[in-house]
C-alpha positions in Angstrom: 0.0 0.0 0.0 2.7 2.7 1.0 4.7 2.0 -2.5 1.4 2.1 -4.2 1.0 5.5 -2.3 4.5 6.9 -3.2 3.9 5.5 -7.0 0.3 7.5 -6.9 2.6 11.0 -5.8 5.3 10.5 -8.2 3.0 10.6 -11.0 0.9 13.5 -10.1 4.2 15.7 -9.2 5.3 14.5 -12.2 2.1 15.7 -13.8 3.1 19.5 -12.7 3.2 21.3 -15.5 5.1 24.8 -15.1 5.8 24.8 -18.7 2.4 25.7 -19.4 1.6 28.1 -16.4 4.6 29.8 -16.0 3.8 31.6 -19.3 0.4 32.4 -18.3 2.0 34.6 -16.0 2.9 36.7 -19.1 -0.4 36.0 -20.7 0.9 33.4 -23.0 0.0 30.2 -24.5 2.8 27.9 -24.9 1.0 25.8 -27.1 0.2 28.3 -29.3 3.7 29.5 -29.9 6.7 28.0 -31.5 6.8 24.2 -31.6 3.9 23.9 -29.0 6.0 21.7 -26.4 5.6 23.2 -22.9 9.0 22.3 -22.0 12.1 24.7 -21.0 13.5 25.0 -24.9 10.3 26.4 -26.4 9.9 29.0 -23.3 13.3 30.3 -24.2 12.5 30.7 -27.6 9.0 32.3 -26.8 9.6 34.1 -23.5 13.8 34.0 -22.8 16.4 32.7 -20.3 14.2 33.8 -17.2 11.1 31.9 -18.1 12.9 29.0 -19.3 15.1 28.5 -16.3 12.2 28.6 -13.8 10.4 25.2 -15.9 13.8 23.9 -16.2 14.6 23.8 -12.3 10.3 22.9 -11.6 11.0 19.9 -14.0 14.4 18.6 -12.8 13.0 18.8 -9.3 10.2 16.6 -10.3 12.3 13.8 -11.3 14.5 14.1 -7.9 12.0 14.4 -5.4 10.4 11.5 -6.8 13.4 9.5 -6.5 15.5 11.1 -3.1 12.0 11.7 -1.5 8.7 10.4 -2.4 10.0 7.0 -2.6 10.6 7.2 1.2 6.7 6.8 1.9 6.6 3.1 0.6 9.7 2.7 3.6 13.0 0.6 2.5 12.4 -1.1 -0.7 15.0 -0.9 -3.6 12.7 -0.9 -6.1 10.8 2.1 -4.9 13.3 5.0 -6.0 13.2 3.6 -9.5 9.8 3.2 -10.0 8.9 6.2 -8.6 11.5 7.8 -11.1 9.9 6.4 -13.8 6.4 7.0 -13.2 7.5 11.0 -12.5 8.6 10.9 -15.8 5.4 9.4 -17.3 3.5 12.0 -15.2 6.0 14.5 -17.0 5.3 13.3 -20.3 1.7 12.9 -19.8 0.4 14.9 -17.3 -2.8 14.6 -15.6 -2.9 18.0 -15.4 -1.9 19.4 -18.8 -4.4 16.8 -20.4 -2.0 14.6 -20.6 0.0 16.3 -23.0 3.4 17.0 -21.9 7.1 17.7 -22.4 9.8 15.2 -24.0 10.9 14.4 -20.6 14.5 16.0 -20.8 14.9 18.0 -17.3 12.3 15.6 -15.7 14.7 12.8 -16.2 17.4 14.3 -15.9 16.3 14.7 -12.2 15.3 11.0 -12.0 18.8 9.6 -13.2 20.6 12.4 -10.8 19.0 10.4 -8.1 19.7 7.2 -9.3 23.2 7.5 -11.1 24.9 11.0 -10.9 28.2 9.5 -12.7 26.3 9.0 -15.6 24.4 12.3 -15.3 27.9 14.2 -15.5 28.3 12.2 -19.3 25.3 13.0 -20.2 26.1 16.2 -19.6 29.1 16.6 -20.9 27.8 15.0 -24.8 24.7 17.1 -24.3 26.8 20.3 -24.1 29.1 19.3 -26.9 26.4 18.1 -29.5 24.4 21.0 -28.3 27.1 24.1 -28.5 28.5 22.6 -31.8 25.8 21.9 -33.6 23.5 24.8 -32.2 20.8 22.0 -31.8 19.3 21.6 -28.5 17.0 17.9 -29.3 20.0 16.7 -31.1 21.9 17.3 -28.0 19.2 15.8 -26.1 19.0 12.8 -28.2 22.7 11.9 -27.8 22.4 12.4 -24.2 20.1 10.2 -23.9 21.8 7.7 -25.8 25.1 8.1 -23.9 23.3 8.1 -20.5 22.6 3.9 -20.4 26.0 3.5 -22.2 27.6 4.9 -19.7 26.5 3.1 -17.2 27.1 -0.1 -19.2 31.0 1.0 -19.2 30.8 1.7 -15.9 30.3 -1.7 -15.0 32.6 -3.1 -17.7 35.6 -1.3 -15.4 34.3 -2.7 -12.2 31.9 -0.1 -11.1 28.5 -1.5 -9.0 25.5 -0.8 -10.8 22.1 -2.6 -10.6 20.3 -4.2 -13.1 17.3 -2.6 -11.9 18.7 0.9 -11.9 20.5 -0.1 -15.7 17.4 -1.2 -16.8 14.8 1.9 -15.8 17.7 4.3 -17.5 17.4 2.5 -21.1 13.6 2.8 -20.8 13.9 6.3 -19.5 15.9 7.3 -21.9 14.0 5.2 -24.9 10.9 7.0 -23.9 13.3 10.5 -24.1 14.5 9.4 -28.2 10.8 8.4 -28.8 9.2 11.6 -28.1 12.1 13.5 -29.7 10.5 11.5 -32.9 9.0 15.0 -34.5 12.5 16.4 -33.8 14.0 14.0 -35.5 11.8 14.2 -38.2 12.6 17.9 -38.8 16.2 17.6 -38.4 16.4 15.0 -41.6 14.6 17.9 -43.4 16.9 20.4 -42.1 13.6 22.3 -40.5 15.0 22.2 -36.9 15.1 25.2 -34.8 18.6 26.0 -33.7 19.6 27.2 -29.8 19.8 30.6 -29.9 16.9 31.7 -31.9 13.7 33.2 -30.9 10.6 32.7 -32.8 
């Protein structure tokens, strides 16, 4: 009952959706404007560095509660951290109050694998920033993150490093669901209709 509990609020914190009413404090629409997404990328390109870095942090804390915190109501169980990570990010992704239409799931997992695996947060980090800052494209950097997140952790282990098959296995699904609704992205980067960082629209 208490994980079912702790599963129940990971999803509806993940369900928080500041990407949408953080821009109503301006009077805007996210959906209406640029690619739609509520997430932190299209508020910078609609609104700036202010707006965007208020979702950003909202949606990174998400993932981390869920995992450092929430997971303490269902008391010691190993499994609870992950899947109260990975429900958070469903909740992110399809949020039961943004009707169920949310973000990629970037900063929300982002928060999630913190908890779980910093090491392989900092590589992340680290290809995000250089596919990002080189190509000028923030979902291609995304996308290779994501990628290099469960990769890492699979080197990691091939040098001796202890890291669970639980915790291994809800970062490739994580980070699947991440690629999969990067899919439009994707699709406008083989036409060469991406937006690049940097531009406002």
């Amino acid at each position: 009952m208490n994980l079912a509990a702790a599963v129940v609020v990971s999803y509806l914190l993940g369900s928080l959706v500041p990407g949408l009413w953080i821009p109503r404090l301006k009077g805007v629409d996210i959906r209406k404007h640029g690619s739609g997404n509520p997430g932190a990328t299209n508020v910078y390109r609609v609104l700036g560095m202010k707006y965007a870095l208020a979702v950003g942090i909202v949606d990174f804390s998400k993932g981390l509660l869920a995992v450092v915190l929430v997971s303490r109501i269902a008391g010691p169980s190993g499994w609870a951290p992950i899947l109260c990570g990975l429900v958070a990010v469903l909740g992110h992704i399809w949020p039961a109050f943004g009707g169920f239409r949310g973000g990629r799931g970037v900063l929300a997992a982002a928060g999630v694998l913190t908890g779980l695996a910093p090491l392989g947060v900092l590589v992340a980090v680290a290809v995000w920033c250089a596919v990002t800052f080189s190509t000028r494209y923030v979902s291609l950097g995304s996308i290779s993150a994501a990628v290099a997140f469960p990769l890492s952790l699979v080197a990691q282990r091939s040098f001796g490093a202890s890291v669970p098959d639980e915790v291994l296995a809800v970062s490739a699904v994580v980070c699947g669901l991440v690629v999969l609704r990067h899919a439009p992205n994707i699709r406008r980067l083989l036409r060469g209709e991406e937006h690049r960082f940097g531009r406002k629209v």
